[in-house]
C-alpha positions as CSV (number, residue, x, y, z in Angstrom):
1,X,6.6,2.5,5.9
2,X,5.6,5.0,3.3
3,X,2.6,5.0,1.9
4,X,3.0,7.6,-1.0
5,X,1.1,7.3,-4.5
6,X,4.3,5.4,-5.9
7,X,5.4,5.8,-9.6
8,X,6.1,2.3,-11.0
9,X,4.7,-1.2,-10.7
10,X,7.1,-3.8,-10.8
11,X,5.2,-6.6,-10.4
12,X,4.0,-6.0,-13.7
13,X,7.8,-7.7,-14.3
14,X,7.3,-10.9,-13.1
15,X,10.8,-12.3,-13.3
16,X,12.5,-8.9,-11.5
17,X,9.8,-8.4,-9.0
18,X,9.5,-12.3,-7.7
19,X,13.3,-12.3,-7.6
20,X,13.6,-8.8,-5.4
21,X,11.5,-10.6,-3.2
22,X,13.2,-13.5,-3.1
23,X,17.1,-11.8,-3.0
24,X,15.4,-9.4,0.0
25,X,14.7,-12.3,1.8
26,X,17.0,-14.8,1.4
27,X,18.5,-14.5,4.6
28,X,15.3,-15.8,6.3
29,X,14.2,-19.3,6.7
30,X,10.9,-20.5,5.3
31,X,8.0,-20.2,5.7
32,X,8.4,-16.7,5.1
33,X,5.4,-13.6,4.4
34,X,6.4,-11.0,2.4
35,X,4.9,-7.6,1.9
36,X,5.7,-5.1,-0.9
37,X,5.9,-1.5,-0.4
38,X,5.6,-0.7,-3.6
39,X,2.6,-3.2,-4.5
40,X,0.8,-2.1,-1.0
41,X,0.9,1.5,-1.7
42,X,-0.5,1.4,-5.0
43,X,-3.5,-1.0,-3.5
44,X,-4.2,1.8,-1.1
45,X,-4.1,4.5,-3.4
46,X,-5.9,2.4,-6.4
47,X,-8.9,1.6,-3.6
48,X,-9.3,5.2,-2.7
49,X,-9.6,6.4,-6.5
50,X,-12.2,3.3,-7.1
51,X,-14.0,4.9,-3.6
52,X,-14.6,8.2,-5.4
53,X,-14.2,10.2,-2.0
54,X,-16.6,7.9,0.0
55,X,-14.2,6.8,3.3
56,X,-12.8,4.0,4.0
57,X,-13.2,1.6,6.9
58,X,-10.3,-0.7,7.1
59,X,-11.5,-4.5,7.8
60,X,-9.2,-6.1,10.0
61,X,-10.3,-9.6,9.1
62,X,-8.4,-8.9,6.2
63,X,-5.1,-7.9,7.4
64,X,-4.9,-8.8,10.5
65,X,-1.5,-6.7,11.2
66,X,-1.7,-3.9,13.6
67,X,1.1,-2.3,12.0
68,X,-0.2,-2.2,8.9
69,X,-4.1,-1.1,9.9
70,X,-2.3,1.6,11.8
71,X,-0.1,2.6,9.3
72,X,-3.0,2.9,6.5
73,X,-5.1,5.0,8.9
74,X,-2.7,7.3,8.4
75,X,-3.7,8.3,4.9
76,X,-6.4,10.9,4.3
77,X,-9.5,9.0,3.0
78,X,-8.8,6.2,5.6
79,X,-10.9,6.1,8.7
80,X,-11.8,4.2,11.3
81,X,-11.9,0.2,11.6
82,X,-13.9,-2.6,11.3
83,X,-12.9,-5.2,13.7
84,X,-14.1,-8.9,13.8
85,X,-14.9,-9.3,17.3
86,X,-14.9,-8.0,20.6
87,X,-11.9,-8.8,22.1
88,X,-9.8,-7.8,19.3
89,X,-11.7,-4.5,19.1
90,X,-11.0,-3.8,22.8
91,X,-7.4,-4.6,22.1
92,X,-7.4,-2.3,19.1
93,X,-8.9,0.4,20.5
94,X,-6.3,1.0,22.9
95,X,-4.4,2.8,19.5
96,X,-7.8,3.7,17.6
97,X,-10.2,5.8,18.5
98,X,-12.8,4.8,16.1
99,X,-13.1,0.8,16.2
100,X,-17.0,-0.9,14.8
101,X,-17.3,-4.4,15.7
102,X,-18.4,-6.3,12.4
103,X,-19.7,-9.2,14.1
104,X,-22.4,-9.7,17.5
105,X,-20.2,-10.9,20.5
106,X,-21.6,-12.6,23.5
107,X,-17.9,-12.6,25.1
108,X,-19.2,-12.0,28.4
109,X,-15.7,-11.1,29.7
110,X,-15.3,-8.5,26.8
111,X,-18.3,-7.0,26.9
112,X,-17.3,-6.6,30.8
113,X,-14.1,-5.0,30.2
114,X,-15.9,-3.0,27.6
115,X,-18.7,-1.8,29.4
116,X,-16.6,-1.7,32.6
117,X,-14.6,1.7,30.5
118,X,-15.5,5.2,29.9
119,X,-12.5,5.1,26.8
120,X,-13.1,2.1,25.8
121,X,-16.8,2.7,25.4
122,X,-16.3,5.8,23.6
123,X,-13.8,4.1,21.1
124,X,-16.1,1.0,20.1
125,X,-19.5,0.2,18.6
126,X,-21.0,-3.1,18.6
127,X,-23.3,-5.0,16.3
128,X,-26.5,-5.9,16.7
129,X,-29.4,-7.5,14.7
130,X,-31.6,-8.5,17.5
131,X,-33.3,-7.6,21.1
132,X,-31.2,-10.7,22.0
133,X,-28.2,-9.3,21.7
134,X,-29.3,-6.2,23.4
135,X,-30.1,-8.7,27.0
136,X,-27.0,-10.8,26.4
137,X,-25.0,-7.5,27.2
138,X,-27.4,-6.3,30.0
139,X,-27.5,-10.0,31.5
140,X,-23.3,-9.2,31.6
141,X,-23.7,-5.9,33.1
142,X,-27.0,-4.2,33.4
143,X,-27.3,-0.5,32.8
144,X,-26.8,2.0,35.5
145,X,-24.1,-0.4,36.1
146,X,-21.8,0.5,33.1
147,X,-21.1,3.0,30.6
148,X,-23.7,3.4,27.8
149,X,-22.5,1.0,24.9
150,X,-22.4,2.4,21.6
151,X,-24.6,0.1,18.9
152,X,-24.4,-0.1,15.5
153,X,-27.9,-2.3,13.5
154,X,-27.0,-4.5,10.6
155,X,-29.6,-4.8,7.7
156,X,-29.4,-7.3,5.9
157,X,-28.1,-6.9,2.3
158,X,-28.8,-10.3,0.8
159,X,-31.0,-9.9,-2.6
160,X,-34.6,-12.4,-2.6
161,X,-34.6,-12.9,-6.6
162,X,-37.3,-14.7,-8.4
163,X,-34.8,-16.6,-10.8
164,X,-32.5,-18.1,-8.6
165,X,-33.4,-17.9,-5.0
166,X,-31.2,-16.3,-1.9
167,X,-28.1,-14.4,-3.1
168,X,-25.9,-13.0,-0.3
169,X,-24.6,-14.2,3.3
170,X,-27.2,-15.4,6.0
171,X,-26.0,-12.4,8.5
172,X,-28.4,-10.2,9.9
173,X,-32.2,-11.1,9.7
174,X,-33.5,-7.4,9.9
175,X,-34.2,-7.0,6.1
176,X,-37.1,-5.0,5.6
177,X,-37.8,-0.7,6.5
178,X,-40.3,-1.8,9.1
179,X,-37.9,-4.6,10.6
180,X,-35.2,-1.8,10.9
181,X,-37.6,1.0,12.3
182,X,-38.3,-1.9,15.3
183,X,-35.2,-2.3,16.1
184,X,-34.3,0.9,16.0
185,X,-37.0,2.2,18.1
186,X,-36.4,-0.4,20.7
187,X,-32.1,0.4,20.9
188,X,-33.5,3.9,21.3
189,X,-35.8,3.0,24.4
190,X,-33.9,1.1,26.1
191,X,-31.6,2.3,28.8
192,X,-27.4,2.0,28.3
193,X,-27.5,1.9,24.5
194,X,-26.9,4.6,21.8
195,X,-27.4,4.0,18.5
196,X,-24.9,5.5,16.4
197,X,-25.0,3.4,13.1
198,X,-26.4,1.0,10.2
199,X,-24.1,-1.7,8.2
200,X,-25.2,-3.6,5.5
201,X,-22.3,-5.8,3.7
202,X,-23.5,-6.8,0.0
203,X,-21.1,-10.3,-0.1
204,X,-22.9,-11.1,-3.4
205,X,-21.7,-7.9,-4.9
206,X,-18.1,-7.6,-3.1
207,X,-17.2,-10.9,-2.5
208,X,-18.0,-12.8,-5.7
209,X,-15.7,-12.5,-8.6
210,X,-17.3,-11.4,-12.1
211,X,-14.9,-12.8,-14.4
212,X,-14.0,-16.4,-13.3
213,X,-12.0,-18.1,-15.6
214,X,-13.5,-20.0,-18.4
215,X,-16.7,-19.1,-17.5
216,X,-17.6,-16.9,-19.7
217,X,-21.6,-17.9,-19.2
218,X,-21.6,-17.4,-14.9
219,X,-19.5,-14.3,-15.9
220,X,-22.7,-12.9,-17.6
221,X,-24.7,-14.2,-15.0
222,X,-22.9,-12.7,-12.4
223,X,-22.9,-9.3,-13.8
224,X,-26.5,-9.6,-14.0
225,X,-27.1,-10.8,-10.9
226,X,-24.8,-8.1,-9.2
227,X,-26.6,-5.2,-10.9
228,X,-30.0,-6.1,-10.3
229,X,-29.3,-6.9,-6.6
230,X,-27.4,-3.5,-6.7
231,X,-30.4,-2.0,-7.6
232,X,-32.9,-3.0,-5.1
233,X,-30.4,-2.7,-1.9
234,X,-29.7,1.4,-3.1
235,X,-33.5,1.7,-2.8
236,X,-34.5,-0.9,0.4
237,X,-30.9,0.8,1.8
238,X,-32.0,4.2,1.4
239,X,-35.4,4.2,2.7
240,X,-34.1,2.2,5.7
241,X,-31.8,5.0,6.4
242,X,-34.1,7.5,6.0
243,X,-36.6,5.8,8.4
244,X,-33.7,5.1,11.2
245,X,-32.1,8.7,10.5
246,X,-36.2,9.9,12.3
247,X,-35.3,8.0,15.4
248,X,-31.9,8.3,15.9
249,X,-28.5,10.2,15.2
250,X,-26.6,8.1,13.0
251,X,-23.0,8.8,12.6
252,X,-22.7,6.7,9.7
253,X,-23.9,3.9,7.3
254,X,-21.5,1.5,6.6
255,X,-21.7,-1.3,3.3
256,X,-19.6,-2.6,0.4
257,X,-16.6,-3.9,0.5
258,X,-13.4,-4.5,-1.7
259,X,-14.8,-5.8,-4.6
260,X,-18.1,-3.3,-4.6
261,X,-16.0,0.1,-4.3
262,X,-17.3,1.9,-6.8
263,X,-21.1,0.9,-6.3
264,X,-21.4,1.2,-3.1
265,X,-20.0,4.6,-3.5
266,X,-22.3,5.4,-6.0
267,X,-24.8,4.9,-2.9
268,X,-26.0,8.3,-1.6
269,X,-27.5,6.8,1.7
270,X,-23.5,5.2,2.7
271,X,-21.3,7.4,4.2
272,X,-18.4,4.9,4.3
273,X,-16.9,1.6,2.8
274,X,-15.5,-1.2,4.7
275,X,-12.5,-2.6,2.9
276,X,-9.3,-4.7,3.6
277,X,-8.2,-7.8,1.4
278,X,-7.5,-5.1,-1.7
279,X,-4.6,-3.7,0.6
280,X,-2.9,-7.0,0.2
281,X,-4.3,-8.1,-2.9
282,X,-4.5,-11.9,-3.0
283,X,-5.7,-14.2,-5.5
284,X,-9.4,-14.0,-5.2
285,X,-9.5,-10.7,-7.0
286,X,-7.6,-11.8,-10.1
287,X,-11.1,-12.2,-11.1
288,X,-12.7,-9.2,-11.3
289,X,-13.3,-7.1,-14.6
290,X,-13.1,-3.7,-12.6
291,X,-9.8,-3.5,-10.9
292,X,-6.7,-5.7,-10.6
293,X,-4.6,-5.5,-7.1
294,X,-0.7,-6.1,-7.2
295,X,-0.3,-8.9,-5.3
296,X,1.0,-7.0,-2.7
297,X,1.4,-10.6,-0.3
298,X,3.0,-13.4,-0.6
299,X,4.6,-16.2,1.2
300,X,7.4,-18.4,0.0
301,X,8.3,-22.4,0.9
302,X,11.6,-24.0,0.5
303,X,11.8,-27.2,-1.6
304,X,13.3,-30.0,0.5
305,X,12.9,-33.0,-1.6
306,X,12.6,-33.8,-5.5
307,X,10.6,-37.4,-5.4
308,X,11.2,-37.6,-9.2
309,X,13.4,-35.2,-11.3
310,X,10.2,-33.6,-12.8
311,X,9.0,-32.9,-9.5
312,X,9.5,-30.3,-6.3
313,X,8.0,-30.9,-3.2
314,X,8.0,-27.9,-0.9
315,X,7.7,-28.0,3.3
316,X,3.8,-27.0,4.2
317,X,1.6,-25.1,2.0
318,X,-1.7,-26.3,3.5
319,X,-3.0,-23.0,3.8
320,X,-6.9,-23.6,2.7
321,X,-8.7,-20.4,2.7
322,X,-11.9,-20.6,4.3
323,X,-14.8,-21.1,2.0
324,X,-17.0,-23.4,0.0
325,X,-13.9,-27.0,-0.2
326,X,-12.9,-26.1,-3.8
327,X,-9.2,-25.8,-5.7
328,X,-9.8,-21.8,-5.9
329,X,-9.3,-22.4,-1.7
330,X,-6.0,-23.8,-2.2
331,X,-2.8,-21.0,-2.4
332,X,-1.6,-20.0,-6.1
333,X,1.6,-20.5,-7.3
334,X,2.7,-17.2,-8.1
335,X,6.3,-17.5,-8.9
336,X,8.3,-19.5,-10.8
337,X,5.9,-19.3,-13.3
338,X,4.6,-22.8,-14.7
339,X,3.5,-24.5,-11.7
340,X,0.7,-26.5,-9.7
341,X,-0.2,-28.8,-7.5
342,X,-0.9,-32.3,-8.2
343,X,-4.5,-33.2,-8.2
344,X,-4.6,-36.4,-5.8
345,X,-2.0,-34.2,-3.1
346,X,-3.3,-30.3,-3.4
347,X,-1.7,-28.2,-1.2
348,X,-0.4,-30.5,1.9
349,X,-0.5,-29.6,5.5
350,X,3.2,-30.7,5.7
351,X,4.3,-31.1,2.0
352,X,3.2,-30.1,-1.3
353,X,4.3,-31.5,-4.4
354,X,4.1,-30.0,-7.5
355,X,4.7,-30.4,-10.8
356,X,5.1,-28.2,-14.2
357,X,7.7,-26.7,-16.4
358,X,9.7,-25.1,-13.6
359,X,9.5,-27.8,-11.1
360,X,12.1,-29.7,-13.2
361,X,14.6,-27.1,-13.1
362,X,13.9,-26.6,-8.8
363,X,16.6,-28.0,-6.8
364,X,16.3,-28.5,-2.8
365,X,16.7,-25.5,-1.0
366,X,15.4,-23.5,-3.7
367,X,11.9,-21.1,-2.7
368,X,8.5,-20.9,-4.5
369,X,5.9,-17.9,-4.2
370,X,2.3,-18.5,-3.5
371,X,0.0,-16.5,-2.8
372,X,-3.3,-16.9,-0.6
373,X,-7.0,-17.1,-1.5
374,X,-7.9,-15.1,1.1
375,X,-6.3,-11.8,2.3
376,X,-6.0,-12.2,6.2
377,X,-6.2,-15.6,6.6
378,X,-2.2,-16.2,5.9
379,X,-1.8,-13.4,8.7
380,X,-3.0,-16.7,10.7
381,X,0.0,-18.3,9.9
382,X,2.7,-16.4,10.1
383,X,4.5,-14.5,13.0
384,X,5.3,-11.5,10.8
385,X,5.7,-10.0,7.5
386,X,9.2,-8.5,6.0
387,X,8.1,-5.3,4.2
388,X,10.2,-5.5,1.1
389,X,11.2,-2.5,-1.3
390,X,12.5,-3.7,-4.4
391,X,15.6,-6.7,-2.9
392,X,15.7,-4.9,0.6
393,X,13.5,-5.4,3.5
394,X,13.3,-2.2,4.5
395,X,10.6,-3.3,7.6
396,X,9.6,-6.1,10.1
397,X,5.6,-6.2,10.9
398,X,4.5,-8.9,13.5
399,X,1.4,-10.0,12.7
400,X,-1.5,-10.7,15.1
401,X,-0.2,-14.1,16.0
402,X,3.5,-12.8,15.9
403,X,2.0,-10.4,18.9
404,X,0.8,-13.8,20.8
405,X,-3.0,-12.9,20.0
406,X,-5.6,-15.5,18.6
407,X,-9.2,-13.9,18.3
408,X,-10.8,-16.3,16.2
């Protein structure tokens, strides 16, 4: 699977690019994930120039395909993981040697296994935001009874305006310096833990898209909102650090995300970025003024029935990305061009109909493209990806579930 800084972006042909895909993998039977080398490449490549040197973490939530983490890690600028829980750390960790769990875990039987091994508890770093979490390990195995488990303190990143309230994810409740320098101080006491490290994930700078369409007025709002919240997590961010960095070693400080690259590199307290879902590009970051992804991966459906000759109805589709209930949950309709779901149906756990220009001209056994709100979340779905160059699958990835694992 190479990786190189490719040449040409053929996705920005439609026609030529949906119809390699399709001619590469015509001889398999739908449903059917697609990834394009091309289209990945420049994704990793194009998140690495918007990074401005800072590394790269790559989330796994968002892939969710060893082969492809792997494979990414192998390009300079790439390092480390984040993982979304324990177990699928541990299991990770057996290839990567640098693996931060993203998420607290009270898996008593992984924090056993993990606490139980001198490589694996080199390898991984756990989260915390809480002397609770700190006894839910020791009540598992206490210390002098395991390896010393390496522990990484979320801040929380979440922005308290005055206008409109709470902006951000409820994650961690350490939010202030003198919140952080407890915790800290307390990891640092307390026998069987090292702290090694801070995250801080700004969701209401990464996560929310800038440029919805036809919004122009939450478009403005949004940029507003992102910038000042921007401006007061660089300075709470930075003084936290500097207070943790008196009572412990850090190895790093982790924030951002995909859609926050090139702020949160502009950040001099971060040392690295946590990013995934721009590797595979889907159709939440079509709005975003800063950058545009190819849409590296897909998934095609067959049509199997045409209930009226201006309509398709294609096998499944039902793939709701997690999320606030809303039609920007529901897969696009990538290719042919022209298409959409009908209102009272949406996107059907065992058929879809849709309707539209193109859907007259389907016929049964024809494919459609669609691509998922959410970058990892089709991974959930699917057994494994063909890795397509141009019409030739060049590749076969399983994906988590293709290698019989289900973390979450």
């Amino acid at each position: 699977m190479n990786l190189d800084r490719p040449t040409t972006q053929p996705w920005l042909q439609p026609a030529s690019y949906w119809g390699g895909m399709t001619a590469a993998t015509a001889s398999l039977d739908t449903p059917v994930g697609a990834l394009n080398l091309t289209a990945l490449a420049h994704n990793t490549h194009d998140m690495l120039d918007r990074a401005n040197g800072t590394t790269i973490r790559v989330a796994s939530k968002s892939l969710r395909v060893r082969g492809v983490i792997e494979r990414v890690l192998t390009v300079p600028g790439y390092a480390g993981v984040l993982a979304y829980t324990l177990p699928e750390a541990l299991w990770l960790a057996e290839t990567i040697d640098d693996v931060v769990v993203g998420y607290p875990s009270v898996d008593a039987t992984a924090i056993r296994t993990l606490g139980s091994s001198a490589s694996l508890a080199r390898r991984v770093t756990i989260m915390v935001d809480s002397v609770a979490q700190l006894d839910a390990v020791d009540a598992v195995l206490p210390p002098g009874t395991r390896e010393n488990i390496r522990v990484c303190l979320e801040l929380d990143a979440s922005w308290k305006s005055r206008l409109i309230g709470h902006t951000g994810v409820y994650r961690s409740p350490v939010h202030s310096v003198d919140q952080a320098v407890y915790l800290a101080r307390h990891i640092v006491s307390r026998r069987g833990f090292d702290l090694v490290g801070i995250m801080s994930y700004e969701a209401q700078i990464a996560g929310v898209t800038n440029r919805p369409p036809g919004k122009p007025v939450r478009a403005r709002l949004v940029d507003w909102m992102q910038r000042s919240s921007f401006e007061e997590l660089t300075t709470r961010r930075g003084e936290v650090v500097t207070a943790v960095r008196e009572i412990a070693d850090l190895e790093f400080v982790n924030g951002g995300g995909t859609g926050s690259l090139e702020r949160t590199s502009s950040d001099p307290a971060v040392t690295e970025i946590a990013a995934g879902s721009g590797l595979f590009g889907p159709r939440l970051f079509d709005g975003y003024s800063h950058f545009t992804p190819a849409p590296a991966a897909a998934f095609a459906l067959s049509v199997v029935r045409k209930p009226t000759p201006e309509l398709a109805t294609l096998l499944g589709g039902g793939w709701i990305a997690s999320g606030p209930p809303a039609p920007d949950r529901m897969p696009q309709l990538a290719w042919p061009e022209r298409l959409e779901f009908l209102a009272r149906e949406g996107a059907g756990e065992v058929q879809s109909p849709v309707r539209g220009a193109a859907a007259a001209r389907l016929a049964v056994g024809d494919r459609v493209w669609l691509r998922h709100t959410k970058a990892g979340e089709a991974s959930e779905h699917l057994n494994e990806f063909a890795v397509v160059n141009g019409d030739t699958i060049v590749d076969t990835v399983p994906t988590y579930r293709g290698e019989g694992k289900a973390f979450l």
